[in-house]
N, C-alpha and C positions, 0 to 999 in steps of 0.2 A: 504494500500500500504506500502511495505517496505523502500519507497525511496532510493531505490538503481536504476543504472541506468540500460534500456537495455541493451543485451548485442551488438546491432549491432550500439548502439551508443556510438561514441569516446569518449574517458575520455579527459579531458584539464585538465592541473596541473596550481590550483589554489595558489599563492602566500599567497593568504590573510586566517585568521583562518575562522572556518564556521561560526562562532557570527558575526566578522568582517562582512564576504562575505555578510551574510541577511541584517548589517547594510547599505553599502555599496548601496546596491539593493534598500534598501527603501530611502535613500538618494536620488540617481537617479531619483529614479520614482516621488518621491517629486519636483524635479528639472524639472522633462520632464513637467511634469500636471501643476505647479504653476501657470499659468496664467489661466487655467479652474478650478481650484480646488475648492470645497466648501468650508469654512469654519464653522469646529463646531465654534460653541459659547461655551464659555469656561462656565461653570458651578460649584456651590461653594453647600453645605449642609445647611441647613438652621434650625431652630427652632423657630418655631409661635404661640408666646402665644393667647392662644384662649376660650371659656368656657367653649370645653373640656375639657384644659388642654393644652396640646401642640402638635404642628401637625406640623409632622415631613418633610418637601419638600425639593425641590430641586433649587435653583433662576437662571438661566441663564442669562448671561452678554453679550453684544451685544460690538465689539469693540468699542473704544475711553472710555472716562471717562464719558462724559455724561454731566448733566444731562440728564438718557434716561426719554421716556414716558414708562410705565409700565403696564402690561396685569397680572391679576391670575384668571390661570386657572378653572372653577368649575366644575364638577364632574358630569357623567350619573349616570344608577342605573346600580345595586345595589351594590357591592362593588368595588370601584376602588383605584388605587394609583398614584402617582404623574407617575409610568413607561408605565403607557396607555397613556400618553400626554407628552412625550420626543417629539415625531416627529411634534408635533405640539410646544412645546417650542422653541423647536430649529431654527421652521419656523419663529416666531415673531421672536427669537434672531437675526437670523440672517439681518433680517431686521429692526433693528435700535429700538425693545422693547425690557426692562428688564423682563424677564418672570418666575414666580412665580409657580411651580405645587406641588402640596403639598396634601400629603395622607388621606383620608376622614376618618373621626376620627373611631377612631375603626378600622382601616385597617392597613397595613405597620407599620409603625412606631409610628404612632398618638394616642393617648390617648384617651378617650370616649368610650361608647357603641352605636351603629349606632345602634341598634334594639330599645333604647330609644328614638329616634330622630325622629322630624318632619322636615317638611321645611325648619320653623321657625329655629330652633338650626341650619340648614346646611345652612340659608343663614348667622346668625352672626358666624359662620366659615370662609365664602367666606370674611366677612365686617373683621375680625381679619386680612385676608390674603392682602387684599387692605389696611388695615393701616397698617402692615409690609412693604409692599412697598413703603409705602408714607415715612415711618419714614427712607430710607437706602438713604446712601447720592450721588446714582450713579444714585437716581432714582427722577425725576422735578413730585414733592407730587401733585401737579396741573393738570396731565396728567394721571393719572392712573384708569384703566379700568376693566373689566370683560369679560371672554368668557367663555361660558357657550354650553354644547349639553346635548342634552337630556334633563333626568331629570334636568339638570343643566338651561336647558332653563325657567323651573321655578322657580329654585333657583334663579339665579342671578339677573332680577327683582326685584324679592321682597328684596335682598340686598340692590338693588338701592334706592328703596321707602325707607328704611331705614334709609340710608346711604350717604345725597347730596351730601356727597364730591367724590363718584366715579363718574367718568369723563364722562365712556360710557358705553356698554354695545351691545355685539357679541351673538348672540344667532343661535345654529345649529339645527336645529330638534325642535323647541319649540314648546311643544301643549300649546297653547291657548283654553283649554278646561279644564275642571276639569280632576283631575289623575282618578275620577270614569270613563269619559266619554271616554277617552284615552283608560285606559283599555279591554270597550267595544266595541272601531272602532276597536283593535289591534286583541281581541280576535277570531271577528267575521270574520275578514279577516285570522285568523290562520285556525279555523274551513274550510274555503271556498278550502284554499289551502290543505288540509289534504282529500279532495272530497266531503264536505258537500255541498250541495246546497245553493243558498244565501240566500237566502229564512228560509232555516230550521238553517244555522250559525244566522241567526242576530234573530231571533227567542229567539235561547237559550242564547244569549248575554244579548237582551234585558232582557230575566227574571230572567236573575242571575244578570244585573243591581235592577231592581226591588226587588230583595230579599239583595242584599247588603245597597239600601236607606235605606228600612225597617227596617235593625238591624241599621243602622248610625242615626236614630234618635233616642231619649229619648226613654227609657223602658215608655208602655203606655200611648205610644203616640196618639191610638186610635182604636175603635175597627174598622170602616169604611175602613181604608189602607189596613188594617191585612184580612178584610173579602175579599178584592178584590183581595189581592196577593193571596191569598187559592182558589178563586174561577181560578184564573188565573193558578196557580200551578197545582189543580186537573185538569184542562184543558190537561195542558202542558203532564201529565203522561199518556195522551190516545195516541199521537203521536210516530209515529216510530221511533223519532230520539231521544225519552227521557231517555232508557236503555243504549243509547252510551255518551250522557250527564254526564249520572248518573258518569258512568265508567272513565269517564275522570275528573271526579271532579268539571262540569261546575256548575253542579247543584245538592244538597242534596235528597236523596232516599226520604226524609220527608223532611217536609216543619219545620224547627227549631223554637220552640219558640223564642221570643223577647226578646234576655236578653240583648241586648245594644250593643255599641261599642265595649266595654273591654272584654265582654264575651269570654272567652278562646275557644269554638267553635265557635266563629265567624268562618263563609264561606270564608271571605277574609281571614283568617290569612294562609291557607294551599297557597294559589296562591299569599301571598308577604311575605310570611315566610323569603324570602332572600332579601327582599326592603321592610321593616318595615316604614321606613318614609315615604313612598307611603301611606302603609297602614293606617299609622297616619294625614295621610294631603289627604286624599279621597276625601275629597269637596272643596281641597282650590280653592278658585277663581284669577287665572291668571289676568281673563278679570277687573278685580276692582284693580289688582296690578299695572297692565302697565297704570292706568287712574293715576297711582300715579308716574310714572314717569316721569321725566322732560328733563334727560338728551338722547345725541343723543344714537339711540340703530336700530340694525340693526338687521335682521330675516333672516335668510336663511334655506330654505327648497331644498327637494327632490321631484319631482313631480309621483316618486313612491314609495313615501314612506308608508310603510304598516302597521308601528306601529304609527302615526299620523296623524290624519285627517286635510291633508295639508287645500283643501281649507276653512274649516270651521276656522280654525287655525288663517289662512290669512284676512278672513272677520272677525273676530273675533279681530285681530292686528291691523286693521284699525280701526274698529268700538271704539279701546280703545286709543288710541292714540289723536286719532280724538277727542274723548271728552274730552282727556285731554290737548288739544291745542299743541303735540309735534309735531311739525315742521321737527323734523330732526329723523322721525324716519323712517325707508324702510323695506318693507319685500319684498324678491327678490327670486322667484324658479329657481330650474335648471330642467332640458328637461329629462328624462331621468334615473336620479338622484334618488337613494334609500338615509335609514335613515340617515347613515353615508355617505350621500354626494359621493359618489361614484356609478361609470357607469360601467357595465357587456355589453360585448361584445362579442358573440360568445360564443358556443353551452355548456350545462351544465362543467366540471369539467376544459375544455378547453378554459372557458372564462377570459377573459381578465378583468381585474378590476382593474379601475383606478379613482382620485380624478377627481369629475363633470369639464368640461374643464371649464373654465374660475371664479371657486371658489375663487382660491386665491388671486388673480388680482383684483375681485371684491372686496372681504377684505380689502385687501392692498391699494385700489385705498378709499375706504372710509376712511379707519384709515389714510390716508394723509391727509384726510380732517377736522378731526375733532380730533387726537392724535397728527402726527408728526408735527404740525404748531405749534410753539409756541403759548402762549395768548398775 
């Protein structure tokens, strides 16, 4: 548009200059809304020494001086930055935490190689990014916490186990299952959506699980495993649905010798070429991490969520808590609800997508209980 005006519309002779006139306009409208308006949280740049090196965030400030309780943010897969979690900073901010989002090493601004990294490196990241919080003087070091999705829903755990001075612990989407097993509920259900039968997806799920154990154990590890995954494999190559396998990368045209983990054709390394620390933490065990937690920590899932096997997740969250005597820990589903916590409404490109109703509320209604109360 030229911004010029129609011509059957009257011109008005303006007094004020046009920079004036726009300021003027935004004034007003400031003036008309202030009793409904939101408030951003004002936000400062940050730098967080950590063993990558330094990883570079963003801290959001929540009005008053404080001391606030404090939330840092941790990270899905596979590469993220502190600009995927503004609208979630800003939601803590503006509700009375300091909020920490800070770029995963190797990514934005951050220092490290993330193709190096397991878990373990990305949960003392999160543990650097919680003692940055604790040490700023706007922030009550007693109160400060972790929220985690995704991938992040395994990180941040294992933080905690680490780390007893984080306070609590938010977890969105957490698989409670090993990242192998995760993999193979996610993939089977890609498959099913893409027109495979359920039957013929979990099929080849399950024996590209199988052939990924195989190479994750010790080179010669024995012949008995190795004879059963071949006899299983030559199987799998008389079936119809093994040429489309092949083709899609689910499974190898041959059955690959056993050359270990590190082996450069490793099968995993083409399908987490871009989430490396997946691939390096393939067996970690959630369920023995959350029996190491003590502090309160809360679960929230999507009850259609298709990249985690919610309810196994969920008996799985109980089952570990429960042995480790935590009292104060909930895992809570939404109705409705895919990975990202969000409801589709109405018919493909025209639906409607909106945050699961009562997410926030639940959040918020917890962290009063166990953040905003002083000790």
């Amino acid at each position: 548009m030229s911004g010029r005006f129609p011509e059957s519309t009257p011109r008005t002779r303006c007094p004020l200059a046009p920079a004036a006139a726009v300021a003027a306009l935004f004034l007003s409208t400031l003036t008309a809304f202030a009793g409904c308006a939101i408030r951003v949280p004002r936000s400062i740049t940050v730098s967080i020494p950590s063993p990558a090196g330094r990883l570079e965030g963003a801290l959001f400030l929540p009005d008053g001086p404080g001391p606030h309780p404090g939330i840092a943010l941790v990270h899905g897969s596979p590469y993220s930055s502190r600009l995927d979690y503004v609208q979630d900073a800003r939601f803590f901010a503006s509700h009375g935490f300091a909020v920490l989002a800070y770029d995963k090493r190797g990514t934005g601004g951050s220092d490290g190689v993330l193709a190096d990294a397991n878990f373990d490196f990305l949960a003392h990241d999160a543990i650097a990014a919680a003692r940055f919080l604790r040490a700023r003087p706007e922030v009550d070091s007693t109160r400060v916490g972790l929220w985690g999705v995704g991938q992040g829903g395994w990180i941040a755990p294992l933080a905690a186990a680490h780390d007893s001075a984080i306070a609590f612990v938010v977890v969105v989407s957490a698989p409670v299952v090993s990242p192998l097993e995760q993999l193979t509920y996610q993939r089977a259900e890609q498959l099913v959506a893409r027109g495979m039968t359920r039957h013929e997806a979990e099929a080849v799920a399950r024996l590209r699980r199988r052939i990924w154990q195989f190479w994750l154990a010790p080179p010669g590890t024995g012949s008995a495993s190795s004879d059963s995954l071949r006899r299983a494999f030559d199987s799998a190559r008389k079936r119809a649905w093994f040429a489309a396998a092949v083709e899609s990368r689910d499974l190898p045209e041959t059955l690959i010798p056993d050359e270990g983990m590190g082996a450069v054709n490793h099968p995993a390394r083409w399908w987490l070429a871009k989430d490396m620390p997946t691939f390096w933490s393939l067996q970690h065990d959630p369920v023995g991490i959350l029996e190491r937690v003590h502090v309160p920590i809360l679960a929230l899932y999507g009850e259609n969520d298709r990249d985690v096997p919610v309810v196994e997740s969920v008996v799985n969250f109980q089952a570990a808590v429960g042995r480790g005597y935590n009292r104060r820990a909930i895992a809570y589903p939404f109705r409705g609800a895919d990975h990202s916590l969000n409801v589709r409404s109405g018919p493909g490109f025209l639906a409607k997508i909106e945050t699961a109703p009562g997410y926030r509320d639940t959040v918020m209604a917890w962290l009063g209980r166990v953040a905003m109360a002083r000790p």
